[in-house]
VEXTOR-332911 format. One record per residue (C-alpha): x, y, z negated. Coordinates in steps of 0.5 Angstrom, whole numbers, plus 500, padded with zeros to 3 digits. Example, Ala and Ser with C-alpha at 12.3 -4.5 7.8 and 13.67 -1.06 7.14 Angstrom:
! VEXTOR-332911
525491484527498486
//
This chain:
! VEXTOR-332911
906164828903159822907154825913158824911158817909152816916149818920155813916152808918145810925146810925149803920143801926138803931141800927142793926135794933133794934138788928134783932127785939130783936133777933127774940122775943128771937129766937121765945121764945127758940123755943116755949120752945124748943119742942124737935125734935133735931139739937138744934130746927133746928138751931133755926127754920133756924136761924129765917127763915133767919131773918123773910124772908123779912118780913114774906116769908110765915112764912119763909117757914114754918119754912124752911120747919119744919127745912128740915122734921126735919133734915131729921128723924134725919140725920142732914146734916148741918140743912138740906143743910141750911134749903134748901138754906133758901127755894130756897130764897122763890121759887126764889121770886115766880118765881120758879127758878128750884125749886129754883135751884134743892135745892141748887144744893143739898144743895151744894152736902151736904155741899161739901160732909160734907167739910163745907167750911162756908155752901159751901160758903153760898150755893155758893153764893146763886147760884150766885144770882140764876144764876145773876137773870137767867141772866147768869152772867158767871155762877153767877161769877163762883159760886161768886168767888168760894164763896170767895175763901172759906174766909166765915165768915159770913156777909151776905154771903160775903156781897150778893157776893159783892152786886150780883157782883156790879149789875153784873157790873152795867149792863154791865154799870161798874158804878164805878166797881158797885158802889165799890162793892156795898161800899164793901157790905155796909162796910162789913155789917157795920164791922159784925153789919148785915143789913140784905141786906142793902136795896138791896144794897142802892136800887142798888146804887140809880138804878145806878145813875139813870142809869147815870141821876143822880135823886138826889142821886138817889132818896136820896138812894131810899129814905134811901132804904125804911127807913130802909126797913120801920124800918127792915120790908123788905116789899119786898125792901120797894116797890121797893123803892117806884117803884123806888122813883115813877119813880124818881118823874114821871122824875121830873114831881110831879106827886102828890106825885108820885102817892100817893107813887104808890097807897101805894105800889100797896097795898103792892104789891097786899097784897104780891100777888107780881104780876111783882111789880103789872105789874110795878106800873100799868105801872108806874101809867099809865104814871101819868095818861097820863101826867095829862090828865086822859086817860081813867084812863090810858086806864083802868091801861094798860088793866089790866096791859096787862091782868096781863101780858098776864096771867103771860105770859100764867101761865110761858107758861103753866110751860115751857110747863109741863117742857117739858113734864116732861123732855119728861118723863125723857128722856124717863125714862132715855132711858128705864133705858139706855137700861135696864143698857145696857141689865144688862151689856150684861148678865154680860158681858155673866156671866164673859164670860162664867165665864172666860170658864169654870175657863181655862176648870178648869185649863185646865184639871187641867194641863192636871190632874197633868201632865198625873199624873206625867207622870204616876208616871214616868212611874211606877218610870221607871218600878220600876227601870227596875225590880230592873235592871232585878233583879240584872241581875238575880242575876248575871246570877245566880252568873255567873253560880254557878262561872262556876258550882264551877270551872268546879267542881274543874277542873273534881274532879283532873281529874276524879283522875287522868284519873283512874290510866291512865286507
//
């Protein structure tokens, strides 16, 4: 039954195959057609950056990098977030994790800013797998889960978070939890027609039974891996699989054949200036050259192996070292700009102070303005009504007078009248 299965899943993968490459003649002929500088290119130069990225990083980055210019001078959101997220995938290969990082994490603030749940997803994703590989699996399954809460729906987005998931469950040793997450990926790329991680996802199912000492399915998943990493030009996942299908051979003592695989992927690896692969394959040739007697091959392999070592030891002590540096820097930077935020606050702080003074001085006198003023109106109101007073009082002592003039006038004239004849 599963090798039914594993046969439909083959098919299927072969006719992708044949799909991608016809898609990307296509893609690469509306580019050359499409010479304008608008979001149309910009969809174009991602979409094939996406699709030649296992192949071709360089050229992947290329037009990654033509995607973001372009996005930038014309104020595409979307084109730019996407752009980034395609060259966090070229830096998290060369080693250059907080390059890596820094994109994405800007990528995110677009997507989220632009309310793009697809683009979220996508970009969430991504940082699982940037955290899976800093291996911080507590952070990479925060940003998973948050991935699928945002029901994307693309394939390869999906099926990346069930892939990181089941190499997340793989070493914790959840073999059954990883093998099931790794069936999900295969049979979401299977629904959406996208084989785009399928040799990842075979190569993690060949490693975990590897794991259990299981060599035969193993080495039968290797081997699917780097058919269809051949047919895809996954060149990336090709020599993993070889590595891998070396280590395989090496437990069953062929060495022949393991070797010759070894020596192939060296090639590869040196053409890619992949230097861990390199690290791995000298390792793994050494041991051949050991079990067959060779030693002083094996001694020249494990010196280059350790001078390997030793400068990729020496270049990631240099770049913790400039990190420092430049985080030094930072620091202070952020300290002189504390301090002059601080100084800016004092003086604002002194402008409101002095500020709210003189609007209470204002008010103040303002009070104290209408209140002498109303009491002056008072005043003038009260000396108004006093001299009306004294005038009516006036008017009556007048009226009061000339009262008494008139009687004693009547009283005198019958007197004077009457006082004559007397007399």
């Amino acid at each position: 039954m599963k090798k039914l299965i594993w046969l439909v899943v083959f098919q299927s993968i072969t006719l992708t195959m044949l799909g991608q490459l016809r898609t990307i003649d296509s893609l690469t002929t509306e580019l050359t057609k499409n010479s304008t500088q608008d979001r149309r290119r910009v969809d174009i130069l991602n979409e094939l950056s996406l699709c030649i990225f296992k192949s071709n990083p360089e050229k992947s980055l290329h037009y990654a990098e033509e995607a973001l210019t372009i996005s930038s001078k014309i104020n595409f959101a979307k084109g730019k977030a996407t752009a980034e997220n395609n060259m966090s995938f070229y830096f998290l290969m060369t080693g250059e994790s907080e390059k890596s990082l820094q994109l994405v994490l800007d990528a995110l603030q677009i997507a989220e800013r632009e309310q793009t749940r697809e683009l979220q997803a996508e970009t969430c994703s991504i940082l699982g797998v940037i955290y899976y590989n800093q291996q911080s699996h507590t952070k990479a399954l925060q940003f998973l889960m948050k991935a699928l809460e945002m029901k994307p729906a693309s394939s390869i987005v999906s099926s990346r978070v069930f892939n990181i998931m089941g190499s997340i469950a793989r070493d914790k040793k959840s073999y059954d939890s990883a093998l099931m997450h790794y069936e999900q990926a295969i049979r979401i790329m299977n629904e959406g027609h996208d084989d785009h991680l399928m040799p990842e996802v075979l190569n993690n199912i060949g490693t975990v039974y590897l794991r259990q000492g299981k060599l035969e399915p193993a080495l039968r998943y290797f081997r699917s891996c780097a058919s269809v990493a051949q047919t895809s030009g996954n060149r990336r996942a090709q020599v993993l699989s070889f590595i891998n299908i070396g280590g395989v051979l090496i437990e069953e003592k062929k060495f022949a054949e393991a070797e010759e695989l070894l020596a192939k992927s060296l090639a590869m690896a040196r053409e890619m200036k992949d230097k861990k692969k390199i690290l791995q394959i000298y390792l793994s040739l050494a041991t051949i050259k050991m079990e067959t007697g060779k030693f002083h091959d094996a001694h020249l392999l494990m010196t280059n192996h350790y001078a390997l070592r030793d400068s990729l030891l020496y270049a990631e002590r240099n770049r913790q070292i400039a990190e420092l540096e430049t985080r030094y820097e930072t620091e202070k930077k952020d300290q002189t700009i504390r301090a002059l935020q601080q100084e800016k606050q004092i003086q604002e702080l002194k402008q409101w102070y002095w500020l709210v003074v003189s609007l209470a001085l204002i008010v103040a006198f303002g009070v104290f303005y209408f209140l002498q003023r109303f009491h002056h109106k008072k005043v003038v109101s009260l000396l108004e009504t006093q001299k009306i007073l004294n005038q009516k009082l006036q008017e009556s002592d007048q009226l009061k007078s000339k009262f008494f003039a008139n009687i004693s006038h009547e009283f005198r004239t019958p007197l004077t009248l009457i006082l004559a004849p007397i007399e």
